[in-house]
gemmi code that builds the backbone of each chain (N, CA, C; Angstrom):
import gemmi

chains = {
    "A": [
        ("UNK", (30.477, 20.660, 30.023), (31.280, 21.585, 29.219), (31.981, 20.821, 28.112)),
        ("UNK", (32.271, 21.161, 27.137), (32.261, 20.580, 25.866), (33.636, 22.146, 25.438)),
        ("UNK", (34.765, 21.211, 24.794), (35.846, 22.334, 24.465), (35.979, 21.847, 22.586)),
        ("UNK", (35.885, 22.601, 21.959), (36.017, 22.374, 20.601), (37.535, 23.364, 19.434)),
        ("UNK", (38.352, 22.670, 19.540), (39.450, 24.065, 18.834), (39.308, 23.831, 17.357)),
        ("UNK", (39.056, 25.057, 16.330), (39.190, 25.221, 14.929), (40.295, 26.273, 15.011)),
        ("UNK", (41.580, 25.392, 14.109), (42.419, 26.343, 13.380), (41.829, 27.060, 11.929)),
        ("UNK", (41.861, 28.173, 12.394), (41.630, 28.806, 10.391), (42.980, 29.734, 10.323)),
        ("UNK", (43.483, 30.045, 8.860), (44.346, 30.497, 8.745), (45.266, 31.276, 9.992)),
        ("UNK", (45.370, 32.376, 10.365), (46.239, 32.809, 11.837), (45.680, 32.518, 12.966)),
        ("UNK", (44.311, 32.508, 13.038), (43.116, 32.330, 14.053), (43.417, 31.030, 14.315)),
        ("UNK", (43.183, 30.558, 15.494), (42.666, 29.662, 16.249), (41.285, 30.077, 17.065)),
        ("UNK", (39.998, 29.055, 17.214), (39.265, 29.375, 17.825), (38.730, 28.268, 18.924)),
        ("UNK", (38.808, 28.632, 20.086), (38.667, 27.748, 21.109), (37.080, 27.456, 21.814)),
        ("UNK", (35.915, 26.889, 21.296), (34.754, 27.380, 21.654), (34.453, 26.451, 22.698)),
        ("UNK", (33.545, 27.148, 23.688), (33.744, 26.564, 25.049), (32.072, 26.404, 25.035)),
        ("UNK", (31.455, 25.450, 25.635), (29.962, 25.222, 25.847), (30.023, 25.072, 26.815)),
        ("UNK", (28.439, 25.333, 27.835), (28.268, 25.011, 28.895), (28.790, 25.392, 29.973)),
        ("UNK", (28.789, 24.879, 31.182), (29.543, 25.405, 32.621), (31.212, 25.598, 32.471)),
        ("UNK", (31.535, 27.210, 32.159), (33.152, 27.852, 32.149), (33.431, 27.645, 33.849)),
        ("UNK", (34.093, 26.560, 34.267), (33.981, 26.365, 35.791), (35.151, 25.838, 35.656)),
        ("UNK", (35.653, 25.999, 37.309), (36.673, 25.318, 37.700), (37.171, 24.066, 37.260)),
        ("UNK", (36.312, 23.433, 37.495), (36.221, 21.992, 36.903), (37.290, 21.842, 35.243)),
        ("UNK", (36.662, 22.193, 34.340), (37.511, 22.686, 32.925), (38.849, 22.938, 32.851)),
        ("UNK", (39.450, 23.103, 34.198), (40.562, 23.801, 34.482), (41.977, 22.706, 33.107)),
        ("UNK", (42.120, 21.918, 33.353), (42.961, 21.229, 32.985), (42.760, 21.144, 31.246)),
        ("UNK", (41.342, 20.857, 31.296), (40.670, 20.504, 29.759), (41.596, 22.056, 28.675)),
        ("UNK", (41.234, 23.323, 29.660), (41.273, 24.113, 29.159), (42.760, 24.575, 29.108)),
        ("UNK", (43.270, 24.842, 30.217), (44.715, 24.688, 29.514), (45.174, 24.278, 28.631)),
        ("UNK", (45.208, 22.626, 28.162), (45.398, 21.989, 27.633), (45.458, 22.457, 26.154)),
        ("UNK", (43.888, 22.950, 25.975), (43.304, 23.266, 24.793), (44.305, 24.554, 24.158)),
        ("UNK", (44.867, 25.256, 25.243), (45.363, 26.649, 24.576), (46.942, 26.122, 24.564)),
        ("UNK", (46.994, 25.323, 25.483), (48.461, 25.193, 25.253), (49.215, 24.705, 23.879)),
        ("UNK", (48.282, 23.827, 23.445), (48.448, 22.923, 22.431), (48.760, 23.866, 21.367)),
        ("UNK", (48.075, 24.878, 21.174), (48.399, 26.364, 20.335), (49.546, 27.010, 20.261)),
        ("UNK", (50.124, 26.877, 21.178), (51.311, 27.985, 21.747), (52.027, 27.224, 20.858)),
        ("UNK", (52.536, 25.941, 20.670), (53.502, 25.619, 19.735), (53.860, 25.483, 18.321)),
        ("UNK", (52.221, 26.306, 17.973), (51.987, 26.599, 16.148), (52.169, 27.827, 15.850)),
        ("UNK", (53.392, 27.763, 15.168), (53.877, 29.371, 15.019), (52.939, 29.960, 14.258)),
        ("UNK", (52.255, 29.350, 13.494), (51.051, 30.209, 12.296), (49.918, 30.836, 13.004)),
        ("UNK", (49.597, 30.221, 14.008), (48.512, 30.847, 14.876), (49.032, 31.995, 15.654)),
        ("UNK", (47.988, 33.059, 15.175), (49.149, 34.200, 16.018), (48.029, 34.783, 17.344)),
        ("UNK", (46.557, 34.231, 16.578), (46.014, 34.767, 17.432), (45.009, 33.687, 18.381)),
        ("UNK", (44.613, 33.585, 19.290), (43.434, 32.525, 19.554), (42.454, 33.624, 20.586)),
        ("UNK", (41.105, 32.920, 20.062), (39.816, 33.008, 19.813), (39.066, 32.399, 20.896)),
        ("UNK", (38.776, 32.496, 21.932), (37.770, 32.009, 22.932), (36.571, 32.553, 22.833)),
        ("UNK", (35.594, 31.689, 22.153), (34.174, 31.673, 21.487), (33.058, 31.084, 22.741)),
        ("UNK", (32.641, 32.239, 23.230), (31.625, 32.422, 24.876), (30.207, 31.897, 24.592)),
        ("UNK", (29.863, 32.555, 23.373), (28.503, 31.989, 22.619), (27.593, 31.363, 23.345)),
        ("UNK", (28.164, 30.103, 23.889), (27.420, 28.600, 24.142), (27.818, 28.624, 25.820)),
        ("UNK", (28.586, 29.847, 26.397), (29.081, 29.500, 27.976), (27.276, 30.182, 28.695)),
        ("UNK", (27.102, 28.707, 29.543), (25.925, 29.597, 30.227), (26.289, 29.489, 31.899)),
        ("UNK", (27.145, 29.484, 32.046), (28.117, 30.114, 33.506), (29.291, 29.893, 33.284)),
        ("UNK", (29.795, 30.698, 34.157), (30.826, 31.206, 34.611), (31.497, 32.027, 36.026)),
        ("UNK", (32.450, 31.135, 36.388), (32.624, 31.212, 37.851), (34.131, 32.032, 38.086)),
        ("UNK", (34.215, 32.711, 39.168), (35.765, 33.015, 39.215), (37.100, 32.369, 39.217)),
        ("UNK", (37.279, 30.619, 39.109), (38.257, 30.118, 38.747), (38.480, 30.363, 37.252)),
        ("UNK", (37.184, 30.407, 36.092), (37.270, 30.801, 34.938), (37.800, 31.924, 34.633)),
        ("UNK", (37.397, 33.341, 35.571), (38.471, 34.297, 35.238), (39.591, 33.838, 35.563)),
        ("UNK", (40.188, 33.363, 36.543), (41.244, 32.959, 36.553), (42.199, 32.119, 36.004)),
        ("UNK", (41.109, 31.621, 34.972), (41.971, 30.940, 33.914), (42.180, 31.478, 32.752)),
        ("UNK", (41.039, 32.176, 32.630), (41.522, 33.286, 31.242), (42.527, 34.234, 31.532)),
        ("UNK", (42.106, 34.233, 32.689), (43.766, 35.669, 32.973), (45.202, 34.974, 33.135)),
        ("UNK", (45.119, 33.217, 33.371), (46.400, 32.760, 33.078), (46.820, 32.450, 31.652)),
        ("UNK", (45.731, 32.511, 30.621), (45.995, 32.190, 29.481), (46.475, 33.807, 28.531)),
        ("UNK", (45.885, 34.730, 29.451), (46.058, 36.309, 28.721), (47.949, 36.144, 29.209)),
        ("UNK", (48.217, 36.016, 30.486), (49.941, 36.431, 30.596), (50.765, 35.356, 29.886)),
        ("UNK", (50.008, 33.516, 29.248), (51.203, 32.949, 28.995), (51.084, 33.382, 27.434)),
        ("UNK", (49.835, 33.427, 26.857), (49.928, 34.048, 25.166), (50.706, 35.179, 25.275)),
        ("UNK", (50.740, 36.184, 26.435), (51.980, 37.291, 26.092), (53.558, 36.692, 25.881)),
        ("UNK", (53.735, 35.913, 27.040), (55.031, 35.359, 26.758), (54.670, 34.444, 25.068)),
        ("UNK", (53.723, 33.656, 25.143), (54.238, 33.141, 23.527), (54.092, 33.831, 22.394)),
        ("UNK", (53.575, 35.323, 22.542), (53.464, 36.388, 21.512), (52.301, 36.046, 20.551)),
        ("UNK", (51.213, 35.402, 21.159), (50.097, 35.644, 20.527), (48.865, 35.976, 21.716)),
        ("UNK", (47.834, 36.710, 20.643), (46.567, 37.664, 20.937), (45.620, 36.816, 21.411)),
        ("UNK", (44.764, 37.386, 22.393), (43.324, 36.472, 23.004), (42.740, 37.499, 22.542)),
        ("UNK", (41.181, 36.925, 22.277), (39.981, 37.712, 21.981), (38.841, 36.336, 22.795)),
        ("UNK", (37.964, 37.475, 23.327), (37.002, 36.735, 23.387), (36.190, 37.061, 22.789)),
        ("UNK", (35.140, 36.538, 22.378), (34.293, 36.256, 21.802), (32.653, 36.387, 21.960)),
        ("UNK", (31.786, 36.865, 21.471), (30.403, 37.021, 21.582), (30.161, 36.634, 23.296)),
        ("UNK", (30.399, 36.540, 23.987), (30.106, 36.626, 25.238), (28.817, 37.022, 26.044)),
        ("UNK", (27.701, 36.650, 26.657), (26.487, 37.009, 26.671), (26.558, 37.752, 27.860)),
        ("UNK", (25.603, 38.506, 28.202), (25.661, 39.319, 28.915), (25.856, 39.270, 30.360)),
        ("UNK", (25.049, 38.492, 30.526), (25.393, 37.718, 32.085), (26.684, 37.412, 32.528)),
        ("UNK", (27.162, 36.818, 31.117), (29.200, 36.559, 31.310), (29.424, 37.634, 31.515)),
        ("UNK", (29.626, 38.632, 30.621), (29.977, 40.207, 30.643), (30.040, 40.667, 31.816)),
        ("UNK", (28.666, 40.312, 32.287), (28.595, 41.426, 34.044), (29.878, 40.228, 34.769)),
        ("UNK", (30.111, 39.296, 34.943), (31.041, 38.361, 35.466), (32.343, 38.731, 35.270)),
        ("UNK", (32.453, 38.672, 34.118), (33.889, 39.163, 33.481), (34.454, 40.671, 33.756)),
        ("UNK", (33.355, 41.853, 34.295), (33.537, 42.823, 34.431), (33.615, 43.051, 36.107)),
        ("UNK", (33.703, 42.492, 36.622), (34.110, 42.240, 38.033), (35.848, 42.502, 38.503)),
        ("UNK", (36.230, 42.289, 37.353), (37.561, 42.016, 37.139), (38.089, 43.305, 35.948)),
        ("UNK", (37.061, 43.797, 35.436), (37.539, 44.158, 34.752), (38.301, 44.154, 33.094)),
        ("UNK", (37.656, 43.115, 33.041), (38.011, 42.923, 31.800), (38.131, 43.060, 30.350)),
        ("UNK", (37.235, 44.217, 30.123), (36.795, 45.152, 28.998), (37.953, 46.050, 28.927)),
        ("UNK", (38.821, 46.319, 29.565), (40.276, 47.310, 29.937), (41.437, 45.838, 29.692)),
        ("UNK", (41.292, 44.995, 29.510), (42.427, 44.354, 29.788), (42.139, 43.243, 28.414)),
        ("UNK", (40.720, 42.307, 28.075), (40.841, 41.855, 26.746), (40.165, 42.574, 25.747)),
        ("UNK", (40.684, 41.921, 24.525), (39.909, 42.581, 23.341), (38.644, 41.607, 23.476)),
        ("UNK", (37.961, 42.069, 23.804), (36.342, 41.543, 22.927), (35.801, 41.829, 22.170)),
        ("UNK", (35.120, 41.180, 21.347), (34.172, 41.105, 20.305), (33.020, 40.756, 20.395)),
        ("UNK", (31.753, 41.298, 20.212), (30.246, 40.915, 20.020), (30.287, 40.743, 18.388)),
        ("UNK", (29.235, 39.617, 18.005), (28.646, 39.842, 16.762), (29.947, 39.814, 15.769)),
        ("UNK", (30.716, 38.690, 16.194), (31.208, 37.926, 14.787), (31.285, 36.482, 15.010)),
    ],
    "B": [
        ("UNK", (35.740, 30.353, 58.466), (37.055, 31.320, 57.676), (36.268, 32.462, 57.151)),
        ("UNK", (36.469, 33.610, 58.023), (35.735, 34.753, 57.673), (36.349, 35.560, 56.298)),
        ("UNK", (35.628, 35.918, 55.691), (35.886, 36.085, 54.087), (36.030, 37.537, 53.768)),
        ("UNK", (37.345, 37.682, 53.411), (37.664, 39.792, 53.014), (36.884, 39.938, 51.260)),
        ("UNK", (35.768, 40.651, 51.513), (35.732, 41.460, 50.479), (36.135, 41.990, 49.871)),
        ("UNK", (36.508, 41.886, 48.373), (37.207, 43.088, 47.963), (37.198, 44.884, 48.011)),
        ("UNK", (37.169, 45.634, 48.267), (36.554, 47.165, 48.277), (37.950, 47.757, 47.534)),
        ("UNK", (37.870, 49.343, 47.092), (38.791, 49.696, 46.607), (39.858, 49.909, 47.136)),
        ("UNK", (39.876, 50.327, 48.615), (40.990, 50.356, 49.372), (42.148, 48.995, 49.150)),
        ("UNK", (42.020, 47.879, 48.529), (43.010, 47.056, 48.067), (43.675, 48.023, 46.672)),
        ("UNK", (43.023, 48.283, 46.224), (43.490, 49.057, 45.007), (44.746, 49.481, 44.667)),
        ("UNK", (45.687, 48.722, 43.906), (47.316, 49.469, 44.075), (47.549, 50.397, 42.383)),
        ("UNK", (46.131, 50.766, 42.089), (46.530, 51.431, 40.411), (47.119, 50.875, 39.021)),
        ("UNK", (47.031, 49.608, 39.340), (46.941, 49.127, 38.171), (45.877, 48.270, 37.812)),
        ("UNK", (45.424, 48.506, 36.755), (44.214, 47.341, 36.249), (44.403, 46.386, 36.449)),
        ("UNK", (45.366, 45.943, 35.905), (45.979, 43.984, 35.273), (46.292, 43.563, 37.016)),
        ("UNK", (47.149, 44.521, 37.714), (47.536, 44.031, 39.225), (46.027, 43.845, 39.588)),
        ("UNK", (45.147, 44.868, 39.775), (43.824, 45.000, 40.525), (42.911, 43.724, 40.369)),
        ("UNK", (42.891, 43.304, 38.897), (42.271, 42.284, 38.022), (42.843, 40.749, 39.189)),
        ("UNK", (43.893, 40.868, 39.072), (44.929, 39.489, 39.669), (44.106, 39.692, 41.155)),
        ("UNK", (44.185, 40.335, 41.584), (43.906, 40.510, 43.148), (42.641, 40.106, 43.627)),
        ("UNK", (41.836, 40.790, 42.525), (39.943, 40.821, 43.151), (39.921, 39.149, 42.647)),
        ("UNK", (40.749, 38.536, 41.388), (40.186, 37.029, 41.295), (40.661, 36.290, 41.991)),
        ("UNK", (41.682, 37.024, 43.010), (42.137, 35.838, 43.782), (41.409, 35.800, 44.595)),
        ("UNK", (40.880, 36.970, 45.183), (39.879, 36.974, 46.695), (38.375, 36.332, 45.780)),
        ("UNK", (38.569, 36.347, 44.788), (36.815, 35.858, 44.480), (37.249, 34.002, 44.441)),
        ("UNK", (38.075, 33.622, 43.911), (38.005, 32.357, 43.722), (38.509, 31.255, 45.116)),
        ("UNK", (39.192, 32.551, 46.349), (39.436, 31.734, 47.234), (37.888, 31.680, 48.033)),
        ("UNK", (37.406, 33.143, 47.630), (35.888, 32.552, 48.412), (35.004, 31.135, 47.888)),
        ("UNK", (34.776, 31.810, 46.631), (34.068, 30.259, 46.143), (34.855, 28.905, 46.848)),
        ("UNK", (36.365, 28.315, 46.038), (36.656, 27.627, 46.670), (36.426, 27.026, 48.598)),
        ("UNK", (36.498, 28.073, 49.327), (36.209, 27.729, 50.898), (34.727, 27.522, 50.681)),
        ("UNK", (33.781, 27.756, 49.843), (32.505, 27.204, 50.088), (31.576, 26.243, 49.467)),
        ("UNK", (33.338, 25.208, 48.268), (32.882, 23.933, 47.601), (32.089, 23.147, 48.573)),
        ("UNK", (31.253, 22.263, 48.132), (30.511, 21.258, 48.761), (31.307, 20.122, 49.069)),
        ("UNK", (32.385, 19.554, 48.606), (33.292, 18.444, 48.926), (34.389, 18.445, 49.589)),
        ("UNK", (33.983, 19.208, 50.741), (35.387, 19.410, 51.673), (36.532, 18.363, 52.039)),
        ("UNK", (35.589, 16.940, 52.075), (36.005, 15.841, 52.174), (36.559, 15.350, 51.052)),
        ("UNK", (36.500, 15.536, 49.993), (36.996, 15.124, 49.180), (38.133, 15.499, 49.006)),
        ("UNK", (39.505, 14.697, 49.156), (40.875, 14.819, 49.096), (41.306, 15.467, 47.657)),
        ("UNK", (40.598, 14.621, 46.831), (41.110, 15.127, 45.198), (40.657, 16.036, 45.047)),
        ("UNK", (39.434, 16.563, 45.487), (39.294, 18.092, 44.750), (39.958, 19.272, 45.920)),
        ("UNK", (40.529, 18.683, 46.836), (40.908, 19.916, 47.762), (42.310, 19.971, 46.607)),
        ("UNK", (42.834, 18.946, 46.462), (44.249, 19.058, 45.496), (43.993, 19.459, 44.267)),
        ("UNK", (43.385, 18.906, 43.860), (43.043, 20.113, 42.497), (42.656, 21.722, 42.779)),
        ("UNK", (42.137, 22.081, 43.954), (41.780, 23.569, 43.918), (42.983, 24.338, 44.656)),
        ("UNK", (43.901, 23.221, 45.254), (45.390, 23.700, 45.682), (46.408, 24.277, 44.609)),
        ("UNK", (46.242, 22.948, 44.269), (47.200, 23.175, 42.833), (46.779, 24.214, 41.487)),
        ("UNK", (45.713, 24.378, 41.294), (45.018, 25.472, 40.895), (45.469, 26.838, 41.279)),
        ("UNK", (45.170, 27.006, 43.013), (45.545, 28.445, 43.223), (46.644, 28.854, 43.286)),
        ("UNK", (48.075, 27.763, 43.440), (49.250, 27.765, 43.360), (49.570, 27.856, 42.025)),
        ("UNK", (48.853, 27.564, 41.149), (49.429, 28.185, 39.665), (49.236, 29.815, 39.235)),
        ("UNK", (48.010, 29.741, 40.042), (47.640, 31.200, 39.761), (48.267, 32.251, 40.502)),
        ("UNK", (48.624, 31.770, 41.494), (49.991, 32.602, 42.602), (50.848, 32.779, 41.933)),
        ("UNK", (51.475, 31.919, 41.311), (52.933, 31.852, 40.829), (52.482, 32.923, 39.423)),
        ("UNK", (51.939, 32.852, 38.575), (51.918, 33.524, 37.755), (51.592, 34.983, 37.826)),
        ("UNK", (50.732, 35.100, 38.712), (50.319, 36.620, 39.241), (51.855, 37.293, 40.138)),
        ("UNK", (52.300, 36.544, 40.841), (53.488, 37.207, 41.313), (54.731, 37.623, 40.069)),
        ("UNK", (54.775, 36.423, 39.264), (55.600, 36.936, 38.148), (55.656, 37.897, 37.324)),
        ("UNK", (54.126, 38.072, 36.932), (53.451, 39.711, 36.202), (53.542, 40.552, 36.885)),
        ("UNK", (53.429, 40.661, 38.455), (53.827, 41.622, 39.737), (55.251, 42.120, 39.460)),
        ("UNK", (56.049, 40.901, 39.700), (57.723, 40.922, 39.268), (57.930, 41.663, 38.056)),
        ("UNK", (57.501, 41.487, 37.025), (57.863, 42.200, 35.661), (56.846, 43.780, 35.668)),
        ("UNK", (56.059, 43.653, 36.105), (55.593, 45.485, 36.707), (56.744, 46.394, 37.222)),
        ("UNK", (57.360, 46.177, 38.109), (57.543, 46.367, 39.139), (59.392, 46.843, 38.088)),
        ("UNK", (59.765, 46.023, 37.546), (61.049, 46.034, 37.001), (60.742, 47.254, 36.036)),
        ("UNK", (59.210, 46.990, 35.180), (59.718, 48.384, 33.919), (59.300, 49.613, 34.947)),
        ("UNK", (58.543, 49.234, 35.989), (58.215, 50.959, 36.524), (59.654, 51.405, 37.513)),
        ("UNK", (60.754, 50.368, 37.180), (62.286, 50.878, 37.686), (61.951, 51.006, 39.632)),
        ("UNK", (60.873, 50.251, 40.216), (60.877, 50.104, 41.604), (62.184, 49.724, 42.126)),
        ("UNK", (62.214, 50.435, 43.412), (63.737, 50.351, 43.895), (63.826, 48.746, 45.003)),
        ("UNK", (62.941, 48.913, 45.842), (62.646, 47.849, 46.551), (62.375, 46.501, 45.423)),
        ("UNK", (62.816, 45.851, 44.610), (62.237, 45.000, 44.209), (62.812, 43.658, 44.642)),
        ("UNK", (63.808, 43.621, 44.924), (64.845, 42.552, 45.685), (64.110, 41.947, 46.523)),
        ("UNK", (63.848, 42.933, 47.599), (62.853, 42.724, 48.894), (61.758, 42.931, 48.574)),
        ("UNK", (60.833, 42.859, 47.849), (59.841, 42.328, 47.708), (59.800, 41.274, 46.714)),
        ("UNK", (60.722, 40.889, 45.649), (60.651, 39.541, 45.432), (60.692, 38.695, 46.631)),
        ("UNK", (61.476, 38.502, 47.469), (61.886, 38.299, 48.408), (60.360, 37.685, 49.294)),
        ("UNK", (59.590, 38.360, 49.274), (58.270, 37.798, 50.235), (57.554, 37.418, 49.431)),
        ("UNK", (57.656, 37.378, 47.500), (57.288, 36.398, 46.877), (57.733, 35.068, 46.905)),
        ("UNK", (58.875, 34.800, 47.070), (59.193, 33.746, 47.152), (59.291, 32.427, 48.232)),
        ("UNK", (59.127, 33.704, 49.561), (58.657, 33.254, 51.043), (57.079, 32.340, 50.693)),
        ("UNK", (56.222, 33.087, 50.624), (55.085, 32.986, 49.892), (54.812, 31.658, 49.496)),
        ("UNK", (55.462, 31.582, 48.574), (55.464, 30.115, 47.137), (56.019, 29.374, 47.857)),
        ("UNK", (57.251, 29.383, 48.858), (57.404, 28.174, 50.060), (56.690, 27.861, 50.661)),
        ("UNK", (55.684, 28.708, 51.461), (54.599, 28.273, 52.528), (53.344, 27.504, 51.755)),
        ("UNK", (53.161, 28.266, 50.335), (52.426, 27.534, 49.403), (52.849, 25.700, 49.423)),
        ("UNK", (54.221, 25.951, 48.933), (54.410, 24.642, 48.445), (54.588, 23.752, 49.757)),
        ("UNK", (55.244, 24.066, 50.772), (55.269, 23.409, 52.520), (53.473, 22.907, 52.360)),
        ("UNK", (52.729, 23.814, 52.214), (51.379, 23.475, 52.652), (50.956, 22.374, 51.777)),
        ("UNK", (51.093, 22.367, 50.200), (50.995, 21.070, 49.533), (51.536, 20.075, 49.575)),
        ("UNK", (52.634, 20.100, 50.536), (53.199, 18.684, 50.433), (53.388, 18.249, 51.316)),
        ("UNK", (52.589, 18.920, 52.905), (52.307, 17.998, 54.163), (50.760, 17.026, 53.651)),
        ("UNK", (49.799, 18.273, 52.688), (48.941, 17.627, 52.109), (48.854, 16.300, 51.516)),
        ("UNK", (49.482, 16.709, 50.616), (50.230, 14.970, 49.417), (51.068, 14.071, 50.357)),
        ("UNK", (51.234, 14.339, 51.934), (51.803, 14.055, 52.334), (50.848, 12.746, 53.222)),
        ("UNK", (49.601, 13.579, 53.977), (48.442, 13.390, 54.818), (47.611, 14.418, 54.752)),
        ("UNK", (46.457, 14.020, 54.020), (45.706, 14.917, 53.411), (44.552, 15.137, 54.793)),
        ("UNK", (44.925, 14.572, 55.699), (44.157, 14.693, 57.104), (44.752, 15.949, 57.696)),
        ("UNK", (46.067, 16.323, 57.314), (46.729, 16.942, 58.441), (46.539, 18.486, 58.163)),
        ("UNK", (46.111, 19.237, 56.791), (45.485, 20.279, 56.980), (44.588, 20.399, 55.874)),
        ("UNK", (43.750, 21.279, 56.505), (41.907, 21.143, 55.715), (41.975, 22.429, 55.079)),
        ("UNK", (40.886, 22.481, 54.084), (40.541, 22.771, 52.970), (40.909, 24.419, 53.360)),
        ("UNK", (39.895, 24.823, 54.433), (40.038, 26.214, 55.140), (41.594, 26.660, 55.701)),
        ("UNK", (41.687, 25.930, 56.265), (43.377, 26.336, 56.607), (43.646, 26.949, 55.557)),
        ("UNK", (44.042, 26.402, 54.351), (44.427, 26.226, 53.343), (44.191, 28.009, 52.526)),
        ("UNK", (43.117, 28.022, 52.440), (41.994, 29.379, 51.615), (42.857, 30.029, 52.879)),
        ("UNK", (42.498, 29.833, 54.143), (42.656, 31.017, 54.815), (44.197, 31.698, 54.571)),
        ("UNK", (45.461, 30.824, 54.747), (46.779, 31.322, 54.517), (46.708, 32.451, 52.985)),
        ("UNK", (46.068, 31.813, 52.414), (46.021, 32.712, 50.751), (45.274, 34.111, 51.348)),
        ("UNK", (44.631, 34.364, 51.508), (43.526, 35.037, 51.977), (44.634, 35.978, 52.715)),
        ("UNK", (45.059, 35.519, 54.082), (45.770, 36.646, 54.894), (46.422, 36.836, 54.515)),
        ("UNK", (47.812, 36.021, 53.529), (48.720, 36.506, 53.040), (48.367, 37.675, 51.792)),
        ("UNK", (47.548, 37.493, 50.698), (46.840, 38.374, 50.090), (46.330, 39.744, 50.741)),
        ("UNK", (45.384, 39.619, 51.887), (45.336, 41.337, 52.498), (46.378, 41.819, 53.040)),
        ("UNK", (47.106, 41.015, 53.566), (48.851, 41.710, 54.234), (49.499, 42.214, 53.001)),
        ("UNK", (49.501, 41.167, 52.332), (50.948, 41.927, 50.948), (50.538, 43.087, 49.992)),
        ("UNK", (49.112, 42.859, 49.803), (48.310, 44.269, 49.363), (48.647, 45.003, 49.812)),
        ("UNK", (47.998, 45.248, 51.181), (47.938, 46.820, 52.186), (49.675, 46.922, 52.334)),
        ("UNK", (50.249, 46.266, 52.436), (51.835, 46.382, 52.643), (52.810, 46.457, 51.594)),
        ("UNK", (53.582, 45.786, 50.650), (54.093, 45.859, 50.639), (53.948, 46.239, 48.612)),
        ("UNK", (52.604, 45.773, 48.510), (52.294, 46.025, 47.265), (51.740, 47.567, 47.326)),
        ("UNK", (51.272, 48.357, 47.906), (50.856, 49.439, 47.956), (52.456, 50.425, 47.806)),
        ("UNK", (53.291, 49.767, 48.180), (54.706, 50.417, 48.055), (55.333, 51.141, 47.007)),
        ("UNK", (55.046, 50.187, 45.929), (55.189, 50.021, 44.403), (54.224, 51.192, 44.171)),
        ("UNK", (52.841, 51.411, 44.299), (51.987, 51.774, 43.600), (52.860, 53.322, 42.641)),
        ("UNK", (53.140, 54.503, 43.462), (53.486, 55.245, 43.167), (54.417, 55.453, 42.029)),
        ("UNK", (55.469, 54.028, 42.242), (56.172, 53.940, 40.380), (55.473, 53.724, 39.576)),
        ("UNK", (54.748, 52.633, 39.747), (53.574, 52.057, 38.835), (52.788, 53.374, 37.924)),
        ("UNK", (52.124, 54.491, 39.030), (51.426, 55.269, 38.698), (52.606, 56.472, 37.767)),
        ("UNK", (53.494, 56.456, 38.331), (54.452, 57.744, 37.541), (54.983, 57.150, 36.151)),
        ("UNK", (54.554, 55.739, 35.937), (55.557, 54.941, 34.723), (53.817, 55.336, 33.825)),
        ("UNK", (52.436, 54.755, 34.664), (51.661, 54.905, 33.963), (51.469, 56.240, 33.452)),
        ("UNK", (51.317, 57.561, 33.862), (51.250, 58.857, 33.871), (52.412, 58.760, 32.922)),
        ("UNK", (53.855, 58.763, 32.941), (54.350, 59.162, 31.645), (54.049, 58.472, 30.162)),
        ("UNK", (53.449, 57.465, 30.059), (53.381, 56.485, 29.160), (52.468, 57.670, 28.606)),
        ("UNK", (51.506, 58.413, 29.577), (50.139, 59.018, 28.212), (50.490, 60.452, 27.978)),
    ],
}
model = gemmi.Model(1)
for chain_id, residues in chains.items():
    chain = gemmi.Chain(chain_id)
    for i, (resn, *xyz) in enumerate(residues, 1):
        res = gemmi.Residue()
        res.name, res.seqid = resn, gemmi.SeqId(i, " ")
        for name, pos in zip(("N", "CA", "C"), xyz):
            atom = gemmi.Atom()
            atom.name, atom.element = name, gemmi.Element(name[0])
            atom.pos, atom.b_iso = gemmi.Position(*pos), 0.0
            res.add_atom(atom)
        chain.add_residue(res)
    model.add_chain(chain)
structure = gemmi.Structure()
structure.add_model(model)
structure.setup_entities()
């Protein structure tokens, strides 16, 4: 797994390759936390594209990163997400709870 | 460590609660069926892991629970915080002697404490939850 962050103007985008697994756990925090303290970024961007699994500690890390961006008052989106993620992510429910995006 | 499925009967009517719940029962399963049981560091990393995710899921519980004006919330903070002791007691006989309780122990306390506080004490709430959701639309 390979974590890559691009700031663009309000956006931040966090693109994740490879196995979204437990393992990442720390990498990935890390990666969003580092965000929380740039007031210009209002929103961040988790870019699925390149994830070719995904396990339930990963929901569980996106769903810790959805309640602390509420406390720091910025937006998650995920991102092009492939379908296989989708059915994963929808286990949970998550089409009711993040904004996603296909096809940008 | 026989493993609870999620079914809807956990269900307390809220998405975001429901969401917290089914990933906890999904990730304590995976976790009880890592390949490195023996391995001390990754039992502590998947400790410390689910203890973050406890703590934060109870807090979003906590702040539910306050705008839907629940009356019981005292006492049921109250067995959140019981909770996060037995959590933290259990990590630090670990860090303590990582011989002295195993990986399963471990999943299993999350696990029972999770179907007890569901069917009990979180199902309590549901009905504010649902009358705060119902007026919101």
């Amino acid at each position: 797994m390979t974590i890559d962050i691009q700031v663009r103007d309000h956006a931040a985008r966090i693109t994740m390759s490879g196995r979204f697994d437990f393992e990442v756990h720390r990498d990935f925090k890390n990666a969003y936390t580092t965000l929380f303290s740039k007031p210009a970024v209002r929103e961040i961007e988790i870019e699925m594209s390149k994830v070719n699994y995904l396990d339930s500690a990963a929901l569980g890390m996106l769903m810790l990163l959805h309640d602390r961006a509420k406390d720091a008052q910025k937006k998650v989106s995920l991102l092009n997400a492939s379908s296989e993620a989708m059915q994963v992510m929808e286990i949970a429910n998550f089409s009711k709870i993040f904004t996603i995006k296909i096809g940008v | 460590m026989e493993l609870v499925e999620w079914n809807d009967s956990f269900s307390v009517g809220n998405v975001l609660m429901d969401a917290h719940h089914r990933i906890f029962f999904e990730t304590i399963k995976e976790f009880s069926k890592f390949p490195d049981k023996n391995d001390h560091e990754a039992i502590r990393k998947r400790i410390e892991f689910l203890i973050e995710y406890a703590a934060m899921h109870l807090g979003a519980e906590e702040r539910l629970m306050r705008q839907a004006n629940y009356p019981d919330i005292d006492e049921h903070k109250a067995t959140h915080e019981a909770f996060v002791r037995e959590l933290l007691s259990v990590k630090e006989s670990f860090d303590k002697d990582p011989n002295s309780v195993t990986a399963d122990t471990i999943m299993k306390i999350m696990q029972d404490w999770l179907v007890h506080h569901i069917a009990g004490s979180d199902k309590r709430y549901m009905p504010y939850v649902q009358n705060m959701q119902g007026s919101a639309h």
